[in-house]
N, C-alpha and C positions, 0 to 999 in steps of 0.2 A: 574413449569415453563418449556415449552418444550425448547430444547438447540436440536443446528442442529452440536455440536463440536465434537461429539464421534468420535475415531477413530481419531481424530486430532493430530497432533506432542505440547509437551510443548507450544512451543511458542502460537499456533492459540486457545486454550482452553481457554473459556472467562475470566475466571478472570486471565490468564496470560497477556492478551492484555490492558484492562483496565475496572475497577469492583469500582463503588461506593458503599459506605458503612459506614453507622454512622457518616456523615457529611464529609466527604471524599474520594475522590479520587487514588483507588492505582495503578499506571503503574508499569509494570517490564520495569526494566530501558534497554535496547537493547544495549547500548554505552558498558557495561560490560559483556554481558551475550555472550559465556557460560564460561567464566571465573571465573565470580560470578552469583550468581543468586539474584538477588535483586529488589526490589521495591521504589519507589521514590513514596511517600502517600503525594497528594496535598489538602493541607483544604484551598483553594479559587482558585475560575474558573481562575486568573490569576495566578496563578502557574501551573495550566492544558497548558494554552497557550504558559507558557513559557518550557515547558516538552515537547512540541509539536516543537514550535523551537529549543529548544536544542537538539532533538533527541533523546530524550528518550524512543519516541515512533515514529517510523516511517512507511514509507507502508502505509497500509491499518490499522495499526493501531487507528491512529486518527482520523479516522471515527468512531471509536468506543469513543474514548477520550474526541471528543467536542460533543457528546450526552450524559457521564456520567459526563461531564462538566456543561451543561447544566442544570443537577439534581444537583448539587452539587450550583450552582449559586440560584437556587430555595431554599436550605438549607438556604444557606448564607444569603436570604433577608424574609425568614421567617416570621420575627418580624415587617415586616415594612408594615407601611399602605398600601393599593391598588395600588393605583397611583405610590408610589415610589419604589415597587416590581415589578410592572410591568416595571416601568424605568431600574431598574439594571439591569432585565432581556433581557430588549432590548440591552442594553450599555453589556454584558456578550455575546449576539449572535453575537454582533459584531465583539467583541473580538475574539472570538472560529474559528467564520467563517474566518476570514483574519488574521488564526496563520500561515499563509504560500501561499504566493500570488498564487503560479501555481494552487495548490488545492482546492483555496476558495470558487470555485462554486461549489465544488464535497464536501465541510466541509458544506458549507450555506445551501444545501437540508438538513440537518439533522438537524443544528441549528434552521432553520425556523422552521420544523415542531414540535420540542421541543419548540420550543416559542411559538407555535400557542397551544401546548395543555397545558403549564402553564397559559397562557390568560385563556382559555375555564375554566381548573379547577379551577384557584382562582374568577373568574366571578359565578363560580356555588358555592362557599364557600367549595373546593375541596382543596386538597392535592396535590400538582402539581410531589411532589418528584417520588414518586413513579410509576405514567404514565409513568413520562421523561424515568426514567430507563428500564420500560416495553419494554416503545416503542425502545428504544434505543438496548437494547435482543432483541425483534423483527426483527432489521435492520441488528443484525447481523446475524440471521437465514434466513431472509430473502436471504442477499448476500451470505452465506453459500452455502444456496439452489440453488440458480443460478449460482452461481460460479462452484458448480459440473457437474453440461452440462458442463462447458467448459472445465474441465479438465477431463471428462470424451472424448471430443473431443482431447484434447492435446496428449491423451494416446495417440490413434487410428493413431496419425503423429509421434509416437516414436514407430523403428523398436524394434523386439523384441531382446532382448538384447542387444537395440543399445546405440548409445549417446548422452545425451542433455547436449548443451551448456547454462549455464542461467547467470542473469545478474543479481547483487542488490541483492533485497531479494523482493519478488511479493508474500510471505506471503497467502495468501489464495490459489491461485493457485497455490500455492505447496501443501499445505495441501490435495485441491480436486485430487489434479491429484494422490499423493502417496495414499489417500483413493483408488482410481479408479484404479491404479496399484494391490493395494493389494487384490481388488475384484476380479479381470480376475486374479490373480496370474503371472503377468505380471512385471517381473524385466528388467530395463534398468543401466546403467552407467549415472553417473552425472559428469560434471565441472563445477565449481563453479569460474569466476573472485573472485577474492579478494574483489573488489571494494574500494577501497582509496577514503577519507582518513578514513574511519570509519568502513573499511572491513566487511562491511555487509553480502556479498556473503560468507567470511570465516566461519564469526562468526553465521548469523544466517541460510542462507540457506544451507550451508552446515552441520550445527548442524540436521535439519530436516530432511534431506535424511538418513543422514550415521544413526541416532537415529531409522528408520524405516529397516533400514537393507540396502540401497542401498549403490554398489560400488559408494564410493564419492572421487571427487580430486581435490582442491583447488591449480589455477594458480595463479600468480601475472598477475595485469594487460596488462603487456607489454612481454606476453607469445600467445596472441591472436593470429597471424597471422603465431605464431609456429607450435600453437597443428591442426591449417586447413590445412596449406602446408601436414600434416602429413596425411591426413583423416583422425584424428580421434574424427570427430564429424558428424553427423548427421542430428541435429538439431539445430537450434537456437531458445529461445525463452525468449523474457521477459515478465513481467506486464507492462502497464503504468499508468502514472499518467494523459494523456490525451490520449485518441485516436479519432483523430478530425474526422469531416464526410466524409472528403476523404481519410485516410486510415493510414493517417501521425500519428507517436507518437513521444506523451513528454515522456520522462522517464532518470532515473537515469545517469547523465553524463558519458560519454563512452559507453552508448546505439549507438550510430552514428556509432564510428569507427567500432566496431564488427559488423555491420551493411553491413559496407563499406566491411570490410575483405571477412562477409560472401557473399555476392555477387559474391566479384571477383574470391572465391574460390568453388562458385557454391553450397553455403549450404543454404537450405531456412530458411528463419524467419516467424516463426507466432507470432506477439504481441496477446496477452491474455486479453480478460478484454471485456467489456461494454464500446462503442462508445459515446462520448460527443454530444448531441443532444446540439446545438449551438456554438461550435466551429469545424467553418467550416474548416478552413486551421487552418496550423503551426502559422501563423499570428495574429490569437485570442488569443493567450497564452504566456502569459509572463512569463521571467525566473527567480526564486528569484535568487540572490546574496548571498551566503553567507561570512561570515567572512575570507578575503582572508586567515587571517593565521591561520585558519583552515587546509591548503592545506600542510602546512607545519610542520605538527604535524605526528606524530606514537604511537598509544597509548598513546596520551598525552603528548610525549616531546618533543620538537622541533628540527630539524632534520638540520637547515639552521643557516650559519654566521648571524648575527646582517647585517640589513640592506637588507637580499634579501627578495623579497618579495612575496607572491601569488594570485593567480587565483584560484576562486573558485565558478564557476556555478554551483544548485544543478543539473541541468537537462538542456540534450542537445536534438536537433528538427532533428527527421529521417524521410526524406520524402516516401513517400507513395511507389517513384519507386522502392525503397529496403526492401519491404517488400511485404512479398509471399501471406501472408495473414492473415487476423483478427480471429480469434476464438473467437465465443461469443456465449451467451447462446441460440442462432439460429441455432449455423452452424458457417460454417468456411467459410469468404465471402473472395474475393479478394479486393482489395481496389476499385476498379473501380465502385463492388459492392453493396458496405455498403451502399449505399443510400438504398437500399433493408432492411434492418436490422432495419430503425424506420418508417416501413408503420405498420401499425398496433399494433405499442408497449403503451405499457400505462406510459411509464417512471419511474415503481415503484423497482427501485434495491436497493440505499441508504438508 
């Protein structure tokens, strides 16, 4: 099996993100980790969905999740006639695909094409499990692969020995760009937001850096507007989870303000990632809600009197004027630009 994960951190190495196997599903849980290091092993596609809502698996994760979901829904109806195999497996796509509204069109390229090739092979009196999973390794080699252009671009915007501010946890695009550092022998300085409530930035992207040897330094979130009065950042950059055709990203709530900060304090932002061919504005994309008292938790305990309540959007909308520019497996476009970026693409990342 070719794998594109060498050189990767813990975290992005396939069977740490999500690995079917012997009728099941293993994720490493993300909510714990690097605290503990654990797995949450799903034996039905509806337990993958809800590992995907709970967070278990976040990022770029569950791109990988509702494809080995998908293999694993094929297990689970095995035994059942044509007709009613293929049902589950419709009613299992649907599932996978809309485990998280903002993502769904970015989850449903993957779930369709795992449907379409468990149709094909049970049509042929085929074995559908083992394509799913193929193709599904596939897709992450695939993104792997693409994803290195752009962290191989992201280096080339980080001075040498300078400092990137990041956001969340953008998972792949850390991986490619610390590959990419460690190629040119090119060390820079990280800060890491925390990210609340589920401090992603502490726990997993700053695990990845400091794990590869880079200076790493974990802020709390309402430290943003300290460490830029300060210079002492460089760069600004996150993943997102859309980046629409004119330049605007969805991403990880509190994407905005450090947004806004970086502007007024003259530090550019490049959002990372592969442009959403059909969502055109901020306007296309909608924001899930999650459990407002979520917002009010640390580690699991609840931090609020009885009776106060929370706010809790997974993801906030940065328009296009506060951001410097897109880096993608192209080039690094300006937003004005991107229309430039799908003349000629074939739309085969996910």
């Amino acid at each position: 099996m070719i794998r594109e994960d060498k050189g990767m951190p813990f975290l992005l190495r396939y069977e740490n993100v999500a690995w079917y196997e012997d009728g099941q599903v293993r994720i490493l849980d993300r909510r714990v980790y690097p605290r503990e290091v654990k797995f949450v092993n799903c034996k039905t596609y509806k337990e993958v969905v809800l590992a995907i809502q709970n967070l278990v698996t976040q990022s770029a994760g569950p791109y990988t999740a509702v494809g080995m979901g998908m293999a694993l829904a094929a297990y689970e109806s095995r035994n059942l006639e044509k007709s009613e195999r293929i049902k589950f497996l419709e009613e299992a796509e649907d599932a996978l695909r809309n485990a998280r509204i903002t993502t769904a069109s970015r989850y449903g390229i993957i779930t369709s094409r795992c449907l379409e090739i468990a149709k094909d092979a049970i049509e042929k009196g085929e074995d559908p499990i083992e394509l799913i999973v193929e193709d599904t390794v596939n897709s992450l080699n695939r993104r792997y692969t693409t994803m290195q252009k752009v962290g191989d671009s992201l280096l080339e915007l980080i001075p040498e020995g300078g400092t990137l501010l990041t956001q969340c946890y953008g998972e792949t695009i850390i991986g490619t760009v610390i590959r990419a550092a460690k190629r040119e022998n090119k060390m820079f300085k990280v800060i890491c937001p925390e990210t609340r409530p589920f401090l992603q930035g502490a726990r997993l992207t700053a695990s990845c850096f400091a794990e590869e040897g880079f200076d790493t330094t974990v802020v709390t979130d309402n430290m943003i507007g300290e460490i830029l009065s300060k210079n002492m950042v460089d760069v600004f950059s996150s993943a997102a989870d859309t980046i629409t055709e004119d330049g605007s990203v969805v991403n990880k709530v509190g994407t905005l303000q450090i947004a806004l900060l970086c502007k007024h304090f003259g530090v550019p932002y490049y959002v990372t990632g592969i442009p959403d061919l059909g969502k055109k504005t901020l306007d296309d994309v909608k924001i899930e809600m999650r459990n407002p008292e979520e917002s009010l938790l640390l580690g699991g305990v609840k931090q609020t009197q009885k009776g106060v309540k929370g706010y809790y959007p997974s993801f906030d909308k940065t328009p296009f004027e506060l951001v410097k520019g897109v880096v993608t497996d192209k080039g690094i476009f300006s937003p004005k630009e991107l229309k430039n970026y799908f003349k000629d693409s074939d739309g085969k990342f996910y």
